[in-house]
LOMAR-668232 format. One record per residue (C-alpha): x, y, z. Coordinates in steps of 0.2 Angstrom, whole numbers, padded with zeros to 4 digits, always signed. Layout:
BEGIN
XYZ
...
***
This chain:
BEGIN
+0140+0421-0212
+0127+0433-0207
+0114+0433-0194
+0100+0429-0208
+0109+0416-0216
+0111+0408-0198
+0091+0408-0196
+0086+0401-0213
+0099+0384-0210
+0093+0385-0190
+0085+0366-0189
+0071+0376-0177
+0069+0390-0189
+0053+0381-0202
+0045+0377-0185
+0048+0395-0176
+0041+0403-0193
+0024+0392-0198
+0021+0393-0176
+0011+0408-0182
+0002+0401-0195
-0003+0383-0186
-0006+0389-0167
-0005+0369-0163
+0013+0367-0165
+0017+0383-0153
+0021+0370-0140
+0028+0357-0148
+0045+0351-0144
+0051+0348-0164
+0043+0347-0181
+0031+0335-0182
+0033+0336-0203
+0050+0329-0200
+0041+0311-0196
+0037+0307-0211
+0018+0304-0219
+0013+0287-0207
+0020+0292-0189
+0012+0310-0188
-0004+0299-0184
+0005+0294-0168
+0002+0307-0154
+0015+0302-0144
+0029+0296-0159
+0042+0305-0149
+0041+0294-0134
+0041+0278-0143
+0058+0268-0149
+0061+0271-0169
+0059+0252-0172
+0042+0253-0164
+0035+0268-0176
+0044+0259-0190
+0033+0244-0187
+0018+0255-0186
+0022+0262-0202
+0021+0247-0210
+0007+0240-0202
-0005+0253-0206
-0005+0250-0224
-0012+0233-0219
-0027+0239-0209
-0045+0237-0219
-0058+0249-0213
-0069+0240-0197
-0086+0241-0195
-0087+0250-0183
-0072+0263-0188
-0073+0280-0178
-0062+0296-0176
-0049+0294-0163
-0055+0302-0145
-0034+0305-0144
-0029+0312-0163
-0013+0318-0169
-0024+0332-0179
-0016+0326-0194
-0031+0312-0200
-0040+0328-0210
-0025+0327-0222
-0025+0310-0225
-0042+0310-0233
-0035+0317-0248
-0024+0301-0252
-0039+0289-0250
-0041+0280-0263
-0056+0285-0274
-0062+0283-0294
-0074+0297-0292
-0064+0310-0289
-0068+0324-0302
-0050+0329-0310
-0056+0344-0315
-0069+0358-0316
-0084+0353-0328
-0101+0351-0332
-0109+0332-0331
-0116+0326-0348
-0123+0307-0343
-0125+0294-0329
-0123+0280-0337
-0125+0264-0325
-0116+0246-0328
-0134+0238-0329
-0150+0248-0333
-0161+0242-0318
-0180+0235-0321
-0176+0230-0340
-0184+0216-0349
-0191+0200-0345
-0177+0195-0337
-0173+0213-0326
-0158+0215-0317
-0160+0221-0300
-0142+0231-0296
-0131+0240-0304
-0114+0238-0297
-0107+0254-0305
-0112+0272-0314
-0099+0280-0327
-0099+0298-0326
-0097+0307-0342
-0093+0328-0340
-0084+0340-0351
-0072+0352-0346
-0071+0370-0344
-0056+0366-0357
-0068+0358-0367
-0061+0341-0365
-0073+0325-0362
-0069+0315-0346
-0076+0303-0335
-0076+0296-0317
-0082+0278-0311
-0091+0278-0296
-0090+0261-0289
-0103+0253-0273
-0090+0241-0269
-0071+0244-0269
-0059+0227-0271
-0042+0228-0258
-0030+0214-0260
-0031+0198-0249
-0047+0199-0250
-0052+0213-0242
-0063+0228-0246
-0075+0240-0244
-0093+0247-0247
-0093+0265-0255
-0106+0278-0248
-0113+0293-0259
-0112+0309-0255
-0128+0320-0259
-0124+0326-0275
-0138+0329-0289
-0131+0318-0302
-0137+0324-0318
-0134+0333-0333
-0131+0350-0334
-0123+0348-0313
-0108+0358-0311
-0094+0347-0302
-0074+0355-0295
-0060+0349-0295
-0056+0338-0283
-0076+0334-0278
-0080+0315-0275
-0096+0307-0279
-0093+0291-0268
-0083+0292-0253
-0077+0276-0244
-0083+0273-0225
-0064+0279-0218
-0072+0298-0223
-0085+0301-0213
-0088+0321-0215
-0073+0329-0212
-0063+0314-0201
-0053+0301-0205
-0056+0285-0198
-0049+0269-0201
-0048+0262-0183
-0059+0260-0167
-0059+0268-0150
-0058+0252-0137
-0056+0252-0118
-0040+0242-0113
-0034+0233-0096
-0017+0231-0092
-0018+0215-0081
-0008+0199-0081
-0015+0183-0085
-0014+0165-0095
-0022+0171-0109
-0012+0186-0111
+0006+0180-0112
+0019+0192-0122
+0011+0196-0137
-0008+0189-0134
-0022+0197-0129
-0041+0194-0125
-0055+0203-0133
-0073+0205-0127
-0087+0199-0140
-0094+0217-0142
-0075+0224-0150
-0075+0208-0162
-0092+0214-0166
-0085+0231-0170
-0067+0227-0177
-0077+0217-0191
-0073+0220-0209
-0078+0217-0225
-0072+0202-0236
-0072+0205-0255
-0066+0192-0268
-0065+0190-0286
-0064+0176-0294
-0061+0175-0317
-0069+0158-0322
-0064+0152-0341
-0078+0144-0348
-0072+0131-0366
-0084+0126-0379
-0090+0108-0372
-0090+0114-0354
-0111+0113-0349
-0114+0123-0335
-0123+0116-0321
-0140+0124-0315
-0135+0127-0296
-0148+0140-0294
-0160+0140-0305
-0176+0128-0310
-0179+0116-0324
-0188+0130-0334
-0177+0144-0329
-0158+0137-0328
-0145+0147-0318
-0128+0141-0315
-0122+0157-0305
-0132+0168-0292
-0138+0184-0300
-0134+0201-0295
-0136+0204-0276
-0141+0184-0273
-0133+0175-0260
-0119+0158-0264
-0126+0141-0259
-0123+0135-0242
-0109+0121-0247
-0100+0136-0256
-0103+0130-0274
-0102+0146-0288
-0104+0139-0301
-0100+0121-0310
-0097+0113-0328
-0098+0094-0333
-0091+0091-0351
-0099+0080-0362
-0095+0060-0361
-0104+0052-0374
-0107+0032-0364
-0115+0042-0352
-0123+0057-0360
-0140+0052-0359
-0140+0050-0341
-0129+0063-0335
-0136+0078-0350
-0156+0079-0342
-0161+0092-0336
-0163+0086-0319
-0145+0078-0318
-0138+0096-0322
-0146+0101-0308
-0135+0089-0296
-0116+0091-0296
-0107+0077-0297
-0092+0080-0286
-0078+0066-0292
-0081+0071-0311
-0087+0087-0312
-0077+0104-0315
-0082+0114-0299
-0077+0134-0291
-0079+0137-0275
-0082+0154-0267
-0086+0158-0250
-0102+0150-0242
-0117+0161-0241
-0110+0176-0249
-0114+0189-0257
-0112+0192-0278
-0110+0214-0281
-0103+0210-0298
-0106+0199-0314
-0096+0201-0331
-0095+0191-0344
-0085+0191-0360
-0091+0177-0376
-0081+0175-0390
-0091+0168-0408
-0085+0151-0409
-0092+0139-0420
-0095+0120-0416
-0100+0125-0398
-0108+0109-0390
-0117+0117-0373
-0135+0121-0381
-0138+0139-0379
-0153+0139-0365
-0140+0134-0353
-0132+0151-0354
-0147+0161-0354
-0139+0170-0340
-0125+0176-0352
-0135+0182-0366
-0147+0194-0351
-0131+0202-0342
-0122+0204-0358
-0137+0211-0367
-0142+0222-0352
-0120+0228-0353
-0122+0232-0371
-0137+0246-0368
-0125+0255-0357
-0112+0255-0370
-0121+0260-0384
-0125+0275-0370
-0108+0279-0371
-0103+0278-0388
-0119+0290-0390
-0110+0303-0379
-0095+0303-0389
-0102+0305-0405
-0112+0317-0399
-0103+0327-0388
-0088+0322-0395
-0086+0321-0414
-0099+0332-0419
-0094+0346-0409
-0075+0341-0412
-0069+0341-0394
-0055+0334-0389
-0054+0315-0376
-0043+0316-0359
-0030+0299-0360
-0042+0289-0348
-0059+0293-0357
-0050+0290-0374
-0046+0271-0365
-0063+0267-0359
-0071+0273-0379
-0058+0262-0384
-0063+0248-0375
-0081+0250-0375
-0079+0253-0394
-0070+0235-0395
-0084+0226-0384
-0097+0233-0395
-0090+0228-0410
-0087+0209-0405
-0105+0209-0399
-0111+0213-0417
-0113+0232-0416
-0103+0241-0432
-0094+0253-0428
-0085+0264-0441
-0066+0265-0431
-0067+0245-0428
-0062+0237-0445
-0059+0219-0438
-0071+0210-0426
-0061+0209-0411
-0055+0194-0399
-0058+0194-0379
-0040+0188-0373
-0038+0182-0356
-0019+0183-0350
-0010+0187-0368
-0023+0170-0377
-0040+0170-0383
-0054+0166-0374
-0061+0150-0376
-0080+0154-0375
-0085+0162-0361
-0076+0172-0348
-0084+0176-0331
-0076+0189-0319
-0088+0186-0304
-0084+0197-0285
-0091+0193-0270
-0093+0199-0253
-0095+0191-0234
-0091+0196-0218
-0074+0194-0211
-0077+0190-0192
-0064+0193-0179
-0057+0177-0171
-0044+0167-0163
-0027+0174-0172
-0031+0188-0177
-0021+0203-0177
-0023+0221-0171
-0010+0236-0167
-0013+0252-0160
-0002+0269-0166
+0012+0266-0156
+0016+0250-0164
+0008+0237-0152
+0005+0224-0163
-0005+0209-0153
-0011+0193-0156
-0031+0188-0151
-0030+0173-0140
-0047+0173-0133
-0066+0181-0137
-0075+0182-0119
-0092+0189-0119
-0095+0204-0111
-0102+0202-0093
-0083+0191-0093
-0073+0203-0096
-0064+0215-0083
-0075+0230-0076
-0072+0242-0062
-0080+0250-0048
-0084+0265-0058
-0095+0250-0070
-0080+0256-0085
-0079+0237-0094
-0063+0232-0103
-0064+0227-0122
-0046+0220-0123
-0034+0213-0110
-0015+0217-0112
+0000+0209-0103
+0007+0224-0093
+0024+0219-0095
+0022+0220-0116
+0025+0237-0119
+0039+0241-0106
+0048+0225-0114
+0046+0231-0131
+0050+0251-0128
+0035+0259-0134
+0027+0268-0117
+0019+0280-0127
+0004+0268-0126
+0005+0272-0109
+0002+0292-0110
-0013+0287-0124
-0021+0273-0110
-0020+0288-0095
-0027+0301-0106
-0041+0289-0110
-0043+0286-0091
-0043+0305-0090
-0057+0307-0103
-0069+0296-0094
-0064+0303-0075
-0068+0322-0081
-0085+0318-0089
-0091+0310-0077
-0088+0324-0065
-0095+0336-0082
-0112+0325-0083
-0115+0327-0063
-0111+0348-0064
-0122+0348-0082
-0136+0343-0073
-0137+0357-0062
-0123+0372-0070
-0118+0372-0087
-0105+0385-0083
-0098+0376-0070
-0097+0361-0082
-0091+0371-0096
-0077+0378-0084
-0073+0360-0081
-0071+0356-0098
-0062+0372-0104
-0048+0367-0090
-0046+0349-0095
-0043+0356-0112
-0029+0369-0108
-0020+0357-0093
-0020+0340-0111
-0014+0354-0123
-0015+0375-0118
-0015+0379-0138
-0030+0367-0141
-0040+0375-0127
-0037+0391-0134
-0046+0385-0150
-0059+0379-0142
-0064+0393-0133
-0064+0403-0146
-0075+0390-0156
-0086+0392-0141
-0091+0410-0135
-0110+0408-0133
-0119+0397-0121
-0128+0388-0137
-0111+0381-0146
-0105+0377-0126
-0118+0368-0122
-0117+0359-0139
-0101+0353-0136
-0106+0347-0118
-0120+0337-0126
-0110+0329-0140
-0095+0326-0125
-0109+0314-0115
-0116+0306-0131
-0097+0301-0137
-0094+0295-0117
-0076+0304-0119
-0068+0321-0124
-0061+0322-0138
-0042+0329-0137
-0030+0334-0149
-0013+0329-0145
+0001+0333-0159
+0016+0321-0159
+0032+0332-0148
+0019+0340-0135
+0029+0346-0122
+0021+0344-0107
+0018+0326-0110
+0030+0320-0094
+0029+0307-0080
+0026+0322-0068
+0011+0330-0078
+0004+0312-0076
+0005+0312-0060
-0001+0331-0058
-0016+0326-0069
-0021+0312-0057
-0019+0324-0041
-0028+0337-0049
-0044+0326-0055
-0045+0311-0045
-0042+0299-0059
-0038+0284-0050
-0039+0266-0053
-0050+0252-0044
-0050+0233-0043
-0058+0224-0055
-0070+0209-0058
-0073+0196-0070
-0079+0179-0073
-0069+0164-0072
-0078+0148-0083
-0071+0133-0087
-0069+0125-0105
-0090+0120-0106
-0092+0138-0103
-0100+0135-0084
-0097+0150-0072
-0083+0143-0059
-0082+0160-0048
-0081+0177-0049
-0064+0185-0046
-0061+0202-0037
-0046+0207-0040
-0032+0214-0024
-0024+0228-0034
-0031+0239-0043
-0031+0240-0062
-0036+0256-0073
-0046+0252-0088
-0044+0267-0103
-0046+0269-0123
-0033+0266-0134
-0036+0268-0152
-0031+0251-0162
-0033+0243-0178
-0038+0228-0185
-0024+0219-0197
-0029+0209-0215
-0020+0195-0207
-0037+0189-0202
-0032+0168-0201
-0042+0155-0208
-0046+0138-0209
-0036+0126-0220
-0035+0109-0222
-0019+0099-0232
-0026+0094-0248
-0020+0093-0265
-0002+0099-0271
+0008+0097-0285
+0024+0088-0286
+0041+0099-0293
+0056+0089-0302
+0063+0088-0287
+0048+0078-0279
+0043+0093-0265
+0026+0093-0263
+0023+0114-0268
+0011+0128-0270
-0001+0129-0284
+0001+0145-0290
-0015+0147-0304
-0030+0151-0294
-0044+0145-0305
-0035+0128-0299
-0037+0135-0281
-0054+0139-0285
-0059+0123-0288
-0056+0116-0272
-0068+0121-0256
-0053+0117-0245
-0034+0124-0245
-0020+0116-0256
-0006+0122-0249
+0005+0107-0241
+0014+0103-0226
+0030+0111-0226
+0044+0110-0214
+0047+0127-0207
+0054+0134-0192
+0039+0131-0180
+0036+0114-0188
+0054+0110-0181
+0052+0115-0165
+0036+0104-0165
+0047+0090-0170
+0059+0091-0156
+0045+0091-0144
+0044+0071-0148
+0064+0070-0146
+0063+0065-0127
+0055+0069-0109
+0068+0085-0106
+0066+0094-0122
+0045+0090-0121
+0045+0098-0104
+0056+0113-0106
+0046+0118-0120
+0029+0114-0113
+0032+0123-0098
+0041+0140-0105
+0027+0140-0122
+0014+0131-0127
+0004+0122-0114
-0012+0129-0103
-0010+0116-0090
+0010+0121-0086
+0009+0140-0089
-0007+0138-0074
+0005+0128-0064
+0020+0135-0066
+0010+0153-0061
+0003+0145-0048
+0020+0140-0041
+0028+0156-0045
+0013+0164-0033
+0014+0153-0018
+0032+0149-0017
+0045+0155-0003
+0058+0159-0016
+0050+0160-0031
+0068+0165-0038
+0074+0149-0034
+0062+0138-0041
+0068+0122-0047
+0054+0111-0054
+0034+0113-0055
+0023+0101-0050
+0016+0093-0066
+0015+0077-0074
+0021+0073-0094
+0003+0065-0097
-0004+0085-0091
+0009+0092-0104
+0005+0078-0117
-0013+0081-0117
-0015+0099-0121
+0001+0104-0130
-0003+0108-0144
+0012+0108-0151
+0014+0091-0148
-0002+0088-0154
+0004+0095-0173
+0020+0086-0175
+0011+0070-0173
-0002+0074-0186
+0010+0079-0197
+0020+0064-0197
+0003+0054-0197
+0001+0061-0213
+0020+0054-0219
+0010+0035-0212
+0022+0036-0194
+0014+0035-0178
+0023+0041-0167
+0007+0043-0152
+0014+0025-0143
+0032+0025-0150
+0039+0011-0138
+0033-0007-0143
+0029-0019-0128
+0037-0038-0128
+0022-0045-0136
+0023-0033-0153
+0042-0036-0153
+0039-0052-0154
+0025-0053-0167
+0039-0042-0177
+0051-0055-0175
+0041-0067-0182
+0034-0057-0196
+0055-0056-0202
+0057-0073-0201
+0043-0076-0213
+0048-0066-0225
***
């Protein structure tokens, strides 16, 4: 084989060629493309285990875009590319020229005006010659409820504009300029305590703040032919039986309601007035979430004859469908204009769209020549009865107890506590902590790359602050400061930098936007070389980043300030970048189910049964935690050895406690607490008996006393 064959099969010979092309992966110790598309976001991927990145990888997909989302202040320098897989309708497919912005809803129109239009279609022709479209949508629907609110970029939407290939008209709140983020920069403290066993961790009130997302939902209501709505938000003279456009859901949750038509009591329950109050053991009621927004109406009526709902109660209806039919007349208008008179040719999504908008139109009334046969709306393969309503929502998803975040390297955590602010852990340098994590969590689970991302946060902060005290008096000196900071993280990133920055303007620009951030942002490819125990340690050496004992609050369960605690040791407190997970947990309560053939209580599966119900359906199922509930009633030495090793406050305190004071804590053999401490705040316990409560067994005093044995005695011997 010869010598050029040899380099062209050579593992290192891809990375040794494109070194020239991307000066970042000079110094890296393999190719980074070799990760895969998730893991390259990782900075440290080769110093975590495989199992960890693989968890990572399949947690990002569940991670909705925070409030407060921002750019990493420790990226990979892969995030740019990642933009271009974001999700978005208005990316223009090819070069054209625009031809018409046609809204959803024309705004300001009629006597009954609608006030937001939830969605613009954008109509342009190709330099082909071919007519196209793009949907630029203000709200964007994820699954399990979560979503997002577009932004638009400043783009003169009109006709005659000249759009490229690949240009976006709405952009989601992950692209902000040129930077991908989908997560936030928090400060974390590694410190032991009862709130952060093994995978739990606490969370200041500020970082729930800022970890909160957006909920979206949708919800497709069937409306049949002697269903009358009920007028839930509107007057006697004006009846509404949803919230309009950009109004708010009623406090109890209610969307919308429907009471059919009982002729003993028609009279009675048909006046206006009555429609106007749900009746809740009769009537046919959807639930949404309380005080919610509505972003989008749409409603679809099939001509039916023998309809008994007189037609002012669906005055609603007839304004929003209406108001949908000016925009499609819009469109049909550009086809036959632009299309069929100048004989141009339709792309496969814009000929799906005329199709549909041709078969909406033509069941409203409208003729139109290629539609021979009114149409009928179907809904799931069958007719519409009446009316169908698709109707989405949006609320905010606040962060709280259960809920789930991760950072890069594949930390995933439980939240176990929100402590406001002035509680959480802060140092001497005034640097406060916006999650507390177990120190013992990442060695146990092999992913110490969290480690190199914490020290470089601590890093980060140590340097500017010495950079804000030299900019006060000598940029140059500051700017020296920097530039070295930057070369000692990653030599081929400081290169760039200081070729970015030749003059004193764009140095002292970068300063400024350093102290306005309150970190430096670094760039830190997965397979750096030089990340090694003894660089963390030179790094410390050379610029004094050290740790410091901490202090926090202590309260007890009213809230009521106990002490505050110094800690002996002392803690570093640095950012880490983490995500919030979808598997935000919310509140349920056992209500209705159905029954299978094999009489096990089971899901119901149709969600406009769901819908109809302002509590959760799903019943009580015997799983694996619900039988180790159960054997916590099985006897006192079971109840202890679980109380004391998992679920009880009051035993984790004591057994600490004792583990702390004890001579040999090695050798420990009991801890001092009682079963009536373990019984009262296990939880556990605490389940299990509800859940047999709801089976009608009682099992909170199990042992009868010699009276009630008695009295049971006697009840036998009268039967």
């Amino acid at each position: 084989m010869s010598k050029r064959h040899e380099d062209e099969l050579s593992p290192n010979s891809a990375l040794d060629r494109d070194k020239e092309q991307y000066p970042l992966m000079r110094n890296l110790s393999f190719d980074p493309r070799l990760l895969g598309t998730k893991p390259v976001l990782c900075p440290t991927a080769n110093i975590n285990s495989s199992q960890r990145m693989a968890m990572f990888s399949h947690n990002i997909v569940q991670a909705p875009i925070p409030k407060g989302a921002e750019f990493p202040a420790v990226a990979s320098g892969f995030e740019q590319k990642f933009i271009d897989y974001t999700f978005n309708s208005s990316r223009i497919p090819e070069n054209g020229t625009i031809l018409a912005v046609i809204g959803k809803y024309q705004t300001g129109i009629g006597a009954n005006p609608v006030y937001f239009n939830p969605s613009n279609i954008v109509i342009f022709v190709t330099d082909k010659g071919v007519l196209d479209y793009v949907t630029m949508e203000h709200y964007t629907v994820c699954s399990n409820g979560f979503g997002y609110r577009n932004t638009q970029n400043q783009i003169a939407l009109r006709p005659g504009t000249f759009v490229q290939k690949g240009q976006v008209l709405m952009q989601s709140p992950a692209v902000q300029g040129d930077k991908y983020c989908l997560g936030s920069n928090l400060k974390v403290c590694y410190m032991s305590s009862i709130m952060t066993v093994e995978d739990a961790f606490v969370m200041s009130r500020s970082a729930a703040d800022k970890l909160e997302t957006l909920g979206i939902k949708s919800q497709t209501i069937s409306i049949g032919r002697d269903m009358v709505p009920l007028n839930l938000y509107g007057t006697v003279d004006d009846p509404k039986f949803v919230p309009d456009l950009y109004s708010t859901v009623r406090e109890d949750g209610l969307l919308c309601g429907f009471r059919k038509v009982n002729p003993t009591t028609m009279f009675a329950d048909m006046t206006p007035t009555q429609l106007m109050k749900p009746q809740y053991h009769t009537d046919i009621l959807y639930y949404g979430v309380p005080e919610a927004t509505v972003v989008d109406l749409s409603f679809y009526m099939n001509p039916v004859n023998k309809v008994k709902t007189p037609q002012q109660y669906f005055s609603q209806v007839y304004t929003y469908t209406e108001n949908l039919m000016i925009g499609y007349r819009q469109i049909y208008q550009v086809y036959e204009k632009e299309g069929k008179a100048k004989n141009r040719s339709i792309s496969p999504a814009f000929n799906t769209l005329l199709t549909r908008v041709m078969s909406i139109l033509a069941a409203n009334g409208t003729k139109i020549s290629e539609i021979k046969a009114v149409p009928k709306f179907v809904h799931r393969g069958d007719p519409i009865q009446y009316i169908q309503m698709d109707i989405v929502y949006t609320y905010p998803n606040h962060v709280s107890l259960g809920a789930k975040t991760t950072d890069r390297e594949g930390a995933k955590g439980v939240n176990s506590a929100i402590l406001e602010d002035e509680d959480m852990p802060v140092d001497d340098f005034g640097e406060r902590a916006d999650i507390v994590i177990a120190p013992a969590a990442n060695i146990n689970r092999m992913n110490f790359g969290q480690l190199y991302e914490h020290f470089l946060g601590c890093a980060q902060t140590t340097v500017l602050r010495e950079i804000k005290h030299r900019y006060k008096t000598d940029y140059l000196s500051a700017w020296e400061y920097l530039l070295t900071f930057l070369y000692d993280v990653n030599s081929e990133y400081g290169k760039i930098a200081d070729a970015l920055h030749q003059n004193e303007r764009r140095r002292r620009q970068l300063i400024e936007e350093c102290i306005q951030l309150d970190y430096i942002p670094v760039v830190v490819p997965p397979g750096l070389s030089n990340l090694r125990p003894e660089w963390v340690l030179e790094m410390r050496d050379k610029y004094g980043i050290q740790a410091t004992p901490v202090e926090y609050n202590i309260r007890n369960s009213d809230g009521e300030l106990i002490r505050r605690v110094r800690t002996v040791r002392p803690v570093y407190i640095g950012r880490v970048y983490r995500y919030i997970l979808c598997k935000i947990p919310h509140v349920r309560s056992c209500g209705m189910s159905y029954v299978n053939q094999f009489q096990v209580p089971i899901t119901i599966k149709r969600t406009d049964l769901r819908n109809q119900y302002p509590i959760g359906i799903v019943p009580i199922r015997i799983g694996e935690d619900e039988v180790r509930n159960l054997c916590m009633t099985v006897g006192p030495a079971a109840y202890r050895l679980l109380a004391i090793h998992a679920n009880s406050p009051r035993a984790t305190e004591k057994l600490a406690q004792q583990l702390l004071t004890a001579r040999k804590p090695t050798q420990l053999q009991w801890a001092s607490v009682t079963d009536k401490e373990l019984s009262e705040q296990n939880v556990m316990s605490q389940i299990a008996k509800h859940m047999l409560a709801v089976c009608g067994l009682d099992i909170a005093d199990p042992i009868m006393s010699s009276t009630e044995v008695d009295n049971w005695n006697r009840f036998k011997q009268s039967l």
